[in-house]
C-alpha positions in Angstrom: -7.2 10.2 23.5 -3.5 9.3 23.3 -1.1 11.7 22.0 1.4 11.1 19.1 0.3 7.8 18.1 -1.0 8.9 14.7 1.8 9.7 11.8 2.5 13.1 10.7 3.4 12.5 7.2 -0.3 12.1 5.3 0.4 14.2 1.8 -1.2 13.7 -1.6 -0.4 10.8 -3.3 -0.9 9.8 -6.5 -1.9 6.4 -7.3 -1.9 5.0 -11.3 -3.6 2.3 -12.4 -1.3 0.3 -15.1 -4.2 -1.6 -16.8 -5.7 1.8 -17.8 -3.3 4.7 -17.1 -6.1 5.7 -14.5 -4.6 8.2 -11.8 -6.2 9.2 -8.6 -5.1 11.4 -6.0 -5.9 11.2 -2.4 -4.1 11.6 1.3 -2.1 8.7 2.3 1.3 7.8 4.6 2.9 5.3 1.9 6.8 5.6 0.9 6.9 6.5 -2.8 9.9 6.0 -5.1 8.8 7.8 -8.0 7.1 10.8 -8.4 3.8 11.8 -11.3 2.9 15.9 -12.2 -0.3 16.8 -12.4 -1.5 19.9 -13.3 2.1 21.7 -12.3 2.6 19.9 -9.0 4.6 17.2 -8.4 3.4 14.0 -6.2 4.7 10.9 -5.3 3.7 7.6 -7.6 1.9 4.5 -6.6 1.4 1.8 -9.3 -1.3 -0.2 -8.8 -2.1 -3.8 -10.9 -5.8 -3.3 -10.3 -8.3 -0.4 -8.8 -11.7 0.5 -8.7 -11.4 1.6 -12.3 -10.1 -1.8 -13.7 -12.0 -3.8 -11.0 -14.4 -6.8 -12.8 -16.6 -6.6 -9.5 -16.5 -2.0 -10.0 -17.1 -2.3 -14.0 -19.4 -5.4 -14.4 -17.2 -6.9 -16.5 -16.6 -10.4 -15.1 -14.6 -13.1 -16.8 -15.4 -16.4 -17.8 -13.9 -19.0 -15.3 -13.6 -22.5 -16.7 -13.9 -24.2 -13.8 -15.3 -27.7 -15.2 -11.4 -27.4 -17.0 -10.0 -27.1 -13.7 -11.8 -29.7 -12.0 -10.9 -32.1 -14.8 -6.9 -31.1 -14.7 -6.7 -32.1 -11.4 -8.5 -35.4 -11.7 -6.4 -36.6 -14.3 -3.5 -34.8 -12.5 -4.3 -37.0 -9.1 -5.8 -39.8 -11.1 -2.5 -42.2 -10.8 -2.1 -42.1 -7.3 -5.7 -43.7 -7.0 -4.9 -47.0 -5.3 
C-alpha cells in the first residue's frame, strides 16, 4: 500500500438537515464554517437541503409530478416556430 496518501483530518461532523432540523453525526474530512453542540461537545456544522431523513425515495413519500402539464408547456412554448 502507498504511504500518506489518505488525509489525517477525519473528526465528527455534524450534519443538519434544514427541512427537518434532523442532525447526524458521523466521521468525515469536509471544511466546516460553523459549529452545532451536542450533548456538551462541540462539532463542526454541515447543512444539508435533503438527507435520508427528508428523502421522498427514504420516507415513501413521493410527489405528484405533472408531467402531462409539462409536456403541454413546451408544445405551446415551441409551437410558433413550427414551419
Amino acid at each position: 500500500m502507498k504511504a500518506d496518501i489518505h488525509p489525517d483530518n477525519y473528526r465528527l461532523v455534524a450534519f443538519k438537515d434544514m427541512s427537518n432540523e434532523d442532525v447526524f453525526l458521523t466521521k468525515s474530512t469536509v471544511n466546516a464554517k460553523e459549529t452545532i453542540e451536542i450533548d456538551g461537545s462541540e462539532y463542526p456544522l454541515v447543512k444539508l437541503e435533503i438527507s435520508r431523513t427528508s428523502h421522498p425515495f427514504y420516507t415513501g413519500k413521493t410527489k405528484l409530478v405533472d408531467t402531462a402539464g409539462r409536456i403541454d408547456k413546451f408544445k405551446n412554448k415551441y409551437a410558433k416556430f413550427k414551419k
